[in-house]
KEKE-3310 file (N, C-alpha, C; in steps of 0.2 Angstrom, whole numbers, plus 5000, padded with zeros to 4 digits):
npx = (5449:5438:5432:5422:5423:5414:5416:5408:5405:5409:5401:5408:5419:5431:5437:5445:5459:5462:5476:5479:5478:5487:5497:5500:5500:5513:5524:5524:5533:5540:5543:5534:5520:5520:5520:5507:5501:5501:5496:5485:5464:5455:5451:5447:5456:5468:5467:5466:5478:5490:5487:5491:5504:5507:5507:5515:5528:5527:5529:5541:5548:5544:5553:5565:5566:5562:5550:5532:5521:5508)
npy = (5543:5551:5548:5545:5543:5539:5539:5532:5533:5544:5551:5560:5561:5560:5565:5555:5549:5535:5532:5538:5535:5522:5531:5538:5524:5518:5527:5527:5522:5507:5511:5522:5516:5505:5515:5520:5507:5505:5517:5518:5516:5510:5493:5490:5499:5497:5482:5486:5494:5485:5475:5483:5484:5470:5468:5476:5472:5459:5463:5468:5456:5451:5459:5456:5441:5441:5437:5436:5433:5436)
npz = (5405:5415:5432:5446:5463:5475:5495:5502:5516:5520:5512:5503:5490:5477:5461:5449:5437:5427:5425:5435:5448:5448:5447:5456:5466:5461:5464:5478:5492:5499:5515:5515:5512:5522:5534:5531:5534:5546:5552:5547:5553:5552:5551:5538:5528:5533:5527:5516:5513:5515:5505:5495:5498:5496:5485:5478:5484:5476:5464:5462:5466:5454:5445:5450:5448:5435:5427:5425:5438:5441)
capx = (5442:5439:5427:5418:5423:5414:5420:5405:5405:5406:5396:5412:5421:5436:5438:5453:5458:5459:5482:5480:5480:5493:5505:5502:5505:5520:5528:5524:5540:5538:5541:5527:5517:5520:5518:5500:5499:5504:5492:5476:5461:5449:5450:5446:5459:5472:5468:5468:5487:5492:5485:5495:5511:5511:5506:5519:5533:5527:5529:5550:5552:5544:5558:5571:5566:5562:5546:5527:5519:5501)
capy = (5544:5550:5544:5550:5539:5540:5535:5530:5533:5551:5555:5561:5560:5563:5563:5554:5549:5528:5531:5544:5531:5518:5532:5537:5519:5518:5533:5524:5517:5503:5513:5525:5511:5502:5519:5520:5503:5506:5521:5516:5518:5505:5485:5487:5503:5491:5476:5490:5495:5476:5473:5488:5482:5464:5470:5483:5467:5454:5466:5470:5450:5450:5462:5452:5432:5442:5430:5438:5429:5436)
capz = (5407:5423:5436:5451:5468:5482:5499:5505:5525:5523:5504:5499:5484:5472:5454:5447:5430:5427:5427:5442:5454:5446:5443:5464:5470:5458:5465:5483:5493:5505:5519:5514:5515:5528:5536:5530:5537:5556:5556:5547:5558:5550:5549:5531:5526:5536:5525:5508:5512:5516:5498:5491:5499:5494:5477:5479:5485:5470:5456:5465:5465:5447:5443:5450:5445:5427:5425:5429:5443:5443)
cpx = (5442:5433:5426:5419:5422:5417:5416:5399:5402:5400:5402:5416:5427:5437:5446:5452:5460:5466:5483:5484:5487:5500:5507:5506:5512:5524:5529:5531:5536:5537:5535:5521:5516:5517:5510:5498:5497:5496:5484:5473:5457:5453:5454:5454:5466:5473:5471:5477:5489:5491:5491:5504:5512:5510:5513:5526:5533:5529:5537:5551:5549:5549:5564:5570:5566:5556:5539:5525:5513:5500)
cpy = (5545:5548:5547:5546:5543:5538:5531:5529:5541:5555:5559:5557:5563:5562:5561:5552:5539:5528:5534:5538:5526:5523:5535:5532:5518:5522:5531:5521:5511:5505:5517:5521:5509:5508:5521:5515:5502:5511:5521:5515:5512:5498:5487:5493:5500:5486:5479:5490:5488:5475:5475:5485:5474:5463:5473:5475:5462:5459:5469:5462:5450:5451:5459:5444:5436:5438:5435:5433:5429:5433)
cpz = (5414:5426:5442:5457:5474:5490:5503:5514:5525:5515:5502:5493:5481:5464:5451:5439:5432:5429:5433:5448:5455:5447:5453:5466:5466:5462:5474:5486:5497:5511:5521:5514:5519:5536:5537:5532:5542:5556:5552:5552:5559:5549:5541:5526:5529:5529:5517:5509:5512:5510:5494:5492:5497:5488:5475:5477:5476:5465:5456:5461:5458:5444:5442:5445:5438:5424:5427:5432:5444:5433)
residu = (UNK:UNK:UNK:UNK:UNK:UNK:UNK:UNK:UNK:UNK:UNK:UNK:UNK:UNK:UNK:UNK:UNK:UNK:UNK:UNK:UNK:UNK:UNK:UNK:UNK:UNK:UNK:UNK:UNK:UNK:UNK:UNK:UNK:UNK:UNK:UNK:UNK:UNK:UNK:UNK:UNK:UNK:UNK:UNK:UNK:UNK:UNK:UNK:UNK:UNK:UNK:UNK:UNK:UNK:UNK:UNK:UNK:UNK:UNK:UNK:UNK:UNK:UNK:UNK:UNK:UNK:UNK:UNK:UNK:UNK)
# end
């Protein structure tokens, strides 16, 4: 199902599909992140990568312990 996300600030928008996004951050590394980190402009775009990387981290150590955690 795809869906219509605005961004808000600027009345822009992109269509994606519901897997679109999931199979991006999958394809993500740490550094790629952290990289998106560093150079976020906004507070709030700052706190989103922060999210994505310790989402990113817990679902590595799931991997290793073998246990889900969320």
């Amino acid at each position: 199902m795809a869906e219509y996300i605005t961004d808000g600030a600027s009345g822009g928008g992109f269509e994606h599909d519901d897997g679109e996004m999931y199979a991006i951050f999958t394809k993500m590394t740490f550094p790629q992140l952290e990289e998106r980190l560093i150079h976020a402009e906004s507070r709030d775009a700052k706190a989103f990568y922060r999210a994505l990387l310790n989402l990113k981290l817990q679902i590595a150590q799931e991997k290793i312990v073998g246990e889900e955690l969320l």
